[in-house]
C-alpha positions as CSV (number, residue, x, y, z in Angstrom):
1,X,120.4,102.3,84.9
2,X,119.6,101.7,81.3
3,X,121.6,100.1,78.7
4,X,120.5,101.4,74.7
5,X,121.6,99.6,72.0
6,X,120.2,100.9,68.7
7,X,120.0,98.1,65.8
8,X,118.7,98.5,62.5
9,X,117.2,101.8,63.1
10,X,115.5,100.4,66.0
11,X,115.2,101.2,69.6
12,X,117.0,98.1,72.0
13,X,116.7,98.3,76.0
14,X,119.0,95.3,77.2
15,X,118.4,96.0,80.9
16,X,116.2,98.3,82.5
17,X,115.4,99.3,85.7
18,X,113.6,102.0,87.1
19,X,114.7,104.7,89.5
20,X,111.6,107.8,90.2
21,X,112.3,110.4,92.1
22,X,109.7,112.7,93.1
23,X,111.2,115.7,95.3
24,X,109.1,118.9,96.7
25,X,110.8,121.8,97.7
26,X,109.8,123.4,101.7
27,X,107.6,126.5,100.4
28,X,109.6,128.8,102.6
29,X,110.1,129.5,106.4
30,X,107.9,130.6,108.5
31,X,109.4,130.8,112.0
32,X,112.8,130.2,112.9
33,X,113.8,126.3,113.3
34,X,116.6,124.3,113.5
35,X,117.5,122.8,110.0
36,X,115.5,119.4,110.1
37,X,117.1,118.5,107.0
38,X,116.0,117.1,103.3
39,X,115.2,113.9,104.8
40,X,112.4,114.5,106.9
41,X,111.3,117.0,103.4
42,X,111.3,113.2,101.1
43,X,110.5,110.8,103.7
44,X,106.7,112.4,103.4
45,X,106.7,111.7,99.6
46,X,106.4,108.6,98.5
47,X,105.8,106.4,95.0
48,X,101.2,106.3,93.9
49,X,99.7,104.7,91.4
50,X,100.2,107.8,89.3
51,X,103.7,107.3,89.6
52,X,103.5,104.1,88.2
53,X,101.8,105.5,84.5
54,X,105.1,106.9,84.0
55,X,107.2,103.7,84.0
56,X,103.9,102.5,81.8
57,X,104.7,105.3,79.3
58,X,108.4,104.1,79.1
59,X,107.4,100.5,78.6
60,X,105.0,101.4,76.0
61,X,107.7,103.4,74.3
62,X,110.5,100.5,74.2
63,X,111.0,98.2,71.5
64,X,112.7,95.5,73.0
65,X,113.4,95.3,77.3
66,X,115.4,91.4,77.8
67,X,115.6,92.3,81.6
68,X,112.7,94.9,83.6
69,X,113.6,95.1,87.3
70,X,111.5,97.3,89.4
71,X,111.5,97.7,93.1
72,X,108.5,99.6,94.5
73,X,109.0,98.4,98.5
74,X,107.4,100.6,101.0
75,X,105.7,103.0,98.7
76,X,102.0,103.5,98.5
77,X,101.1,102.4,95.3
78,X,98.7,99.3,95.2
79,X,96.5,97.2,92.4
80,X,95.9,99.8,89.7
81,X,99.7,100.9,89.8
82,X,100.5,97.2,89.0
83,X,97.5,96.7,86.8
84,X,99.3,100.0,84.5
85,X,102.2,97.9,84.4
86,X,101.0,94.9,83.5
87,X,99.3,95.8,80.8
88,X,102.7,96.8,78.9
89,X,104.7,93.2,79.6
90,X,103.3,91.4,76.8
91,X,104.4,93.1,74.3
92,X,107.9,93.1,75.6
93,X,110.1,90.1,74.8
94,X,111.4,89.4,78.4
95,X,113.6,87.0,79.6
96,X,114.1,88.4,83.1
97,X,111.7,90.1,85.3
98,X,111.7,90.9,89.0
99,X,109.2,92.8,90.8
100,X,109.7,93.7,94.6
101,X,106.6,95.6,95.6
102,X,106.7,94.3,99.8
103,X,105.4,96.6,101.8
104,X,103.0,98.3,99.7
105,X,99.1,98.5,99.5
106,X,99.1,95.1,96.8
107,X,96.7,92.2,97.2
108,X,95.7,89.6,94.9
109,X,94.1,91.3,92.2
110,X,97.2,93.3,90.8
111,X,99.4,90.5,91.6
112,X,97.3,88.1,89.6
113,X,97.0,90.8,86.8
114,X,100.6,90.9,87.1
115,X,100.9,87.0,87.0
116,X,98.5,86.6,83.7
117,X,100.2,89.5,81.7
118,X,103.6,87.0,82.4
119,X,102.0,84.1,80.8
120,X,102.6,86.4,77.8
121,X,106.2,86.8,77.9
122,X,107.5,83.4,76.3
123,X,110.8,84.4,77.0
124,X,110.5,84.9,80.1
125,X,113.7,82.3,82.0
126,X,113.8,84.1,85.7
127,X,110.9,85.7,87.9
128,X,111.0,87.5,90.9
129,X,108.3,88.5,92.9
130,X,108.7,89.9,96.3
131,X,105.4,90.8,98.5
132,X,106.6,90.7,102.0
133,X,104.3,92.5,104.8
134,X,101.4,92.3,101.8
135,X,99.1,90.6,103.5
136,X,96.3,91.4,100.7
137,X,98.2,88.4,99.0
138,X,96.7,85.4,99.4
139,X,96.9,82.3,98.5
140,X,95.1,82.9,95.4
141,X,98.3,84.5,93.7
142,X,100.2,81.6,95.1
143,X,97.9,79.4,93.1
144,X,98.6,81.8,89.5
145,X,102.2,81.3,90.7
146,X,102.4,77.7,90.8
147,X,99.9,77.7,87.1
148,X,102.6,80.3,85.7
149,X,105.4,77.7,86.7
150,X,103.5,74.5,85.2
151,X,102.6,75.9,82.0
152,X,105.3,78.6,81.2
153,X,107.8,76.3,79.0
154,X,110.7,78.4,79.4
155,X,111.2,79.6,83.1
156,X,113.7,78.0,84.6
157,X,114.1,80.0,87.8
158,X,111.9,81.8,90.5
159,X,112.9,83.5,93.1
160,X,109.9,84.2,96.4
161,X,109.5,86.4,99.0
162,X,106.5,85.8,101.1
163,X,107.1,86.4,104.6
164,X,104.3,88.2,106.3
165,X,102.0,87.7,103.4
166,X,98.2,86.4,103.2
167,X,100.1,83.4,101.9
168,X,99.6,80.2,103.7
169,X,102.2,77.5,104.3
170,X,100.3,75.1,102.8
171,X,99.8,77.3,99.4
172,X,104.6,77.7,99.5
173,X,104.2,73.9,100.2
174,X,102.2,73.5,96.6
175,X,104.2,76.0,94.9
176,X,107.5,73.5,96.2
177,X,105.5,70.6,94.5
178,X,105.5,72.1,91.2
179,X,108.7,71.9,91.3
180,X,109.5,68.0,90.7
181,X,107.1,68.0,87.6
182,X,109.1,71.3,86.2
183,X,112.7,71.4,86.2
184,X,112.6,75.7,87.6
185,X,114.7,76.0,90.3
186,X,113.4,77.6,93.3
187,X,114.1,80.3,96.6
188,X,111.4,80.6,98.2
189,X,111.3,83.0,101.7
190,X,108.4,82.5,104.0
């Protein structure tokens, strides 16, 4: 779903969110088979890193995106799909982002690219970041999360999903802590 506005001549995305659909086609029958249906045909497809340099070329051709929500769960796209993304969030004035990539072949070093390129949006009021069953997260991005939340002066809210992570209990147990020195309200899952 995308909501254009066009203001003075320029291009506006209020709200964005990204929906790819890759589809293949059977290349013909062979022998005779009981229908199995289209979705045995799109369950064997499934969202790379390549997929992700499209949503890069989108980003990269907005002017303004207040709210990016994109939900990658149980796809194969890992590190350098997020790292193509990242790239294109500072130059985007964001106030609300939430990224639900659980499931997937992410560990630390996209998230943390993901978590530095944020530091950049100083709009940025809401986050969510859901890496359930990625268990190539650590505790390092746990740490980014809870620098993000200390020194980001205008997020106010963060929602987590870390169940099944690499990410310890006593790494949520920090991220909590932050929350007494910074008035960002917090749901964390673990």
């Amino acid at each position: 779903v995308i909501f254009i506005i066009k203001k003075a001549g320029a291009l506006v995305i209020r709200k964005i969110q990204v929906h790819i659909f890759f589809f293949q086609a059977e290349d013909g029958i062979r022998d005779f088979c009981l229908s199995r249906g289209l979705g045995d045909v799109y369950k064997r497809q499934d969202l790379n890193d390549e997929g992700c340099v499209a949503i890069t070329h989108i980003l990269r051709n907005c002017v303004s995106i207040e709210y990016l929500g994109l939900w990658m769960a149980h796809t194969k796209f890992g590190d350098n799909g997020i790292s193509y993304i990242a790239s294109q969030l500072p130059s985007l004035p964001l106030e609300k982002f939430e990224f639900l990539c659980g499931q997937t072949q992410a560990t630390d070093v996209g998230i943390i690219k993901l978590l530095d390129s944020l530091s950049f949006c100083l709009n940025l009021s809401y986050f969510e970041l859901e890496v359930e069953g990625c268990v190539g997260v650590t505790d390092r991005s746990a740490e980014r999360i809870a620098n993000l939340i200390l020194t980001h002066p205008t997020l106010n809210g963060i929602c987590l999903t870390l169940r099944n992570s690499g990410v310890s209990q006593a790494a949520v147990k920090k991220i909590q802590e932050t929350q007494s020195t910074n008035h960002t309200k917090f749901k964390i899952i673990s």
